[in-house]
Every structure is written in structure tokens, then in C-alpha cells.
N, C-alpha and C positions, 0 to 999 in steps of 0.2 A: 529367255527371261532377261529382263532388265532390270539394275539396280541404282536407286539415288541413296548415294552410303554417306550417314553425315547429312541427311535433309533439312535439319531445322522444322522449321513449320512449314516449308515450300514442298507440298506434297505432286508427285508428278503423275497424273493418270496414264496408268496402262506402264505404270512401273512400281517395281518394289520399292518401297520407303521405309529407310534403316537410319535409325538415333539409338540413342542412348536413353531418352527422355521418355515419360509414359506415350501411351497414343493421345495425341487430341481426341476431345469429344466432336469434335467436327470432322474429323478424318476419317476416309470408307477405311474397309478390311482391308488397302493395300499397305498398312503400315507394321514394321517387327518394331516391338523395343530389342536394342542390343543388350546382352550382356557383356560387359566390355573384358570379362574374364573366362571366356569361354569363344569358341572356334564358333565361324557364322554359320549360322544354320540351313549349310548349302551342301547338296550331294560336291563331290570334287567334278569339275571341268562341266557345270552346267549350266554357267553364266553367260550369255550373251556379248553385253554390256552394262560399261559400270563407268555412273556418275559421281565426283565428288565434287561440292563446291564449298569455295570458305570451311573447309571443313579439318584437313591437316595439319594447318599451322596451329591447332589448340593441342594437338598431342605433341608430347615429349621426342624430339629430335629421336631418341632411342627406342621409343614404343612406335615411331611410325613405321620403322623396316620389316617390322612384323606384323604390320597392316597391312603393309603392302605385299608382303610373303602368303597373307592368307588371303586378300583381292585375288594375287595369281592363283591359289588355289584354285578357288573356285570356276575360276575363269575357262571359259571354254578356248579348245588352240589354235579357233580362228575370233575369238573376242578381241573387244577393245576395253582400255583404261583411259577416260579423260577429268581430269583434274585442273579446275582451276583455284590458283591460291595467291593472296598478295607476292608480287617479287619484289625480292630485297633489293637485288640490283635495283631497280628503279626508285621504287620509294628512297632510299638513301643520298641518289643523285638528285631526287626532289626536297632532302634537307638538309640543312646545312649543319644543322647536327643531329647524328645517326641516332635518336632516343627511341626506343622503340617499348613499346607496354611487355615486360617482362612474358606477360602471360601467352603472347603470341609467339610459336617458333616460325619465323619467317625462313623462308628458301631462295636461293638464287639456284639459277638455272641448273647449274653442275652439280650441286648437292644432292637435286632431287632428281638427277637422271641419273648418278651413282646409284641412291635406293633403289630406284627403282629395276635399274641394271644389275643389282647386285639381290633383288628380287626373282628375279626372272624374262623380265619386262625387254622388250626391244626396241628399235627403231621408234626410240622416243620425241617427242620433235616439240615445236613451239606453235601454239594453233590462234589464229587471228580466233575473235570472240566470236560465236555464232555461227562460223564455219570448219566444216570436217569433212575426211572423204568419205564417215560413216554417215548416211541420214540420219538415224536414229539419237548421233548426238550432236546435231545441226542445231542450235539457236534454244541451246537448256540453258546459258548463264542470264542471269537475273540479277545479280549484282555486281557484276563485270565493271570496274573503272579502268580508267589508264595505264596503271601502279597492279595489275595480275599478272600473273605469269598463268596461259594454260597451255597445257601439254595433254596431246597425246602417246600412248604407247600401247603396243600390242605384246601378245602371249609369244614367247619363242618358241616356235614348234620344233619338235626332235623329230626325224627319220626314224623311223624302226627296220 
């Protein structure tokens, strides 16, 4: 199974499409609305992959570690995670003053590879746009500019 968590209106076929928002009337059966107070409505370790885009920097620096806590749930322990989001480092060195719209939490690199490590997540890295060494999340950003940071990372697997 594959997830776009945070879709907007950019529905992906032959993936699950998860908002917060009602379903469009335009949109097939592959869409959930989220409840954004309640755990996703996923067995644990049965996720494939899982897309996010522009979609993190609207939550709360402190409500995302718990996003990212339950992505790993779900996450299967040879899954992937790829997220692309504005980075701060760049945007910042594109202005000469750091103003930034209150409502966006922006990330720099290290911030969101702490969550994400501090998630569970591993061998987190920095991905040119539209390339991955997973196909299946090969050429999904659609509004990708200069000023994103995306990253991949994987499930840490345990030894039993």
C-alpha cells in the first residue's frame, strides 16, 4: 500500500489519499478524510510507502513529532518515508530579511532529520526532485521549486 498523507487536492492513482479536508466530489474511493485526533486508520507495519508534500510545515513544530511517530507506525520495516517541504536554510539565504508567514513552520535540514530520528526513521538523506532509489516515489513532487528541501528516510529495522 501506498500513502499521499497531506494531499491537497493532488490525488494520486493507485495510492491512498489522506487530508484532513472532506473528499472532493471529483475524487474516486482512493481518498480518507483524516481525523486529525485520532491514530490513522492503518493495521501497524502495513504501509509500503508514504508520500508527503507541502504538507508539514502547516503543523505545529510540536504536533509534527507525533506525526512522524505514527507515519512509522504504520510503516512497514522495509518501507520508505519521502517528504518534500520548503527549507529554511535556503529561503533565508534568498532573503535579505528572514520574514516568514507566521503560519508556516519551516524546517532546515537538521531539525527535521532530529524528528524524524527521534521518530524512528533512519538513514535520512537529501533527494534531488523526481529522483529516488525507490520507483515508486520517483517524479511525485508537483510543486517542487528551488527553496524545498526533500528527504528521504527509512523504517529502522530491529533484529529479533
Amino acid at each position: 500500500m501506498k500513502i499521499n498523507f497531506g494531499c491537497g487536492s493532488r490525488i494520486l492513482k493507485d495510492w491512498v489519499n489522506l487530508d484532513v479536508y472532506a473528499r472532493p466530489l471529483w475524487c474516486a474511493d482512493n481518498y480518507i478524510r483524516l481525523d486529525p485526533n485520532s491514530a490513522l486508520p492503518f493495521q501497524d507495519e502495513s504501509v509500503d510507502f508514504i508520500y508527503s508534500e507541502h504538507f508539514i510545515e502547516k503543523l505545529k513544530f510540536e504536533d509534527c513529532l507525533d506525526v512522524f511517530l505514527e507515519l512509522h507506525r504504520i510503516l512497514k520495516p522495509t518501507g520508505a518515508l519521502r517528504i518534500s517541504t520548503p527549507d529554511l536554510d535556503k529561503i533565508s539565504n534568498k532573503l535579505r530579511i528572514a520574514e516568514v508567514e507566521s503560519t508556516l513552520q519551516l524546517y532546515e535540514m537538521s531539525k527535521l532529520k532530529e524528528n524524524l530520528w527521534l521518530s524512528g526513521f533512519i538513514d535520512v538523506k537529501i533527494c534531488v526532485c523526481g529522483e529516488s532509489n525507490y520507483p515508486e516515489l520517483c517524479n511525485l513532487e508537483h510543486k517542487s521549486e528551488d527553496g524545498d528541501l526533500i528527504v528521504e528516510a527509512r523504517k529502522f529495522l530491529v533484529d529479533l
